[in-house]
C-alpha positions as CSV (number, residue, x, y, z in Angstrom):
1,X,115.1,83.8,64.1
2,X,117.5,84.7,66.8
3,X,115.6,88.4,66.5
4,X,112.4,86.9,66.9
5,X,112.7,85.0,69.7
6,X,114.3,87.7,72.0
7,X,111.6,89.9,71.3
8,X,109.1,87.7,72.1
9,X,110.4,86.7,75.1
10,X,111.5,90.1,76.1
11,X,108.0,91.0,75.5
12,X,106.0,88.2,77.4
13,X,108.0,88.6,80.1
14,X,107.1,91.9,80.8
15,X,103.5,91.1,80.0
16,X,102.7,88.4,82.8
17,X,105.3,89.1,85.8
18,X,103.9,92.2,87.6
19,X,100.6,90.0,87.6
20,X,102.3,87.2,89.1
21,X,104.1,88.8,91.6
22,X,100.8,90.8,93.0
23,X,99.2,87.5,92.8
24,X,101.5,86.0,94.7
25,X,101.7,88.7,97.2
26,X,97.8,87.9,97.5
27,X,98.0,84.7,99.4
28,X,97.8,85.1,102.7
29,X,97.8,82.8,106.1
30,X,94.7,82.3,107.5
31,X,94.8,82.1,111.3
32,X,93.9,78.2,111.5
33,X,95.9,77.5,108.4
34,X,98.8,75.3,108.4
35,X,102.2,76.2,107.0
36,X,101.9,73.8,104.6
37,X,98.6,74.6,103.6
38,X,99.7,77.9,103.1
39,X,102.8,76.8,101.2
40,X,101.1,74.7,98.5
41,X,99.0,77.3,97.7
42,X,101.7,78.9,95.7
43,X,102.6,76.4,93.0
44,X,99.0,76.4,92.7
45,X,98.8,80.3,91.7
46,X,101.5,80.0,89.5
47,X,100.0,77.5,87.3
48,X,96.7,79.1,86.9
């Protein structure tokens, strides 16, 4: 069982992280945006 879930989790990690980090790096500040505007787009990224 042990086996099982270490590969699976080996194996999903490496599956969805580059995507989330180049998604991440995607969000950008528009000029009129506020920080926090900015700043809450990020959780919303992460859960799509």
């Amino acid at each position: 069982r042990a086996l099982c879930e270490e590969f699976a989790s080996h194996f999903t990690a490496q599956k969805w992280k580059p995507k989330m980090v180049a998604s991440l790096n995607a969000i950008n500040q528009g000029m009129k945006d506020k920080l926090r505007e900015y700043a809450e787009r990020f959780p919303k990224r992460l859960s799509k």
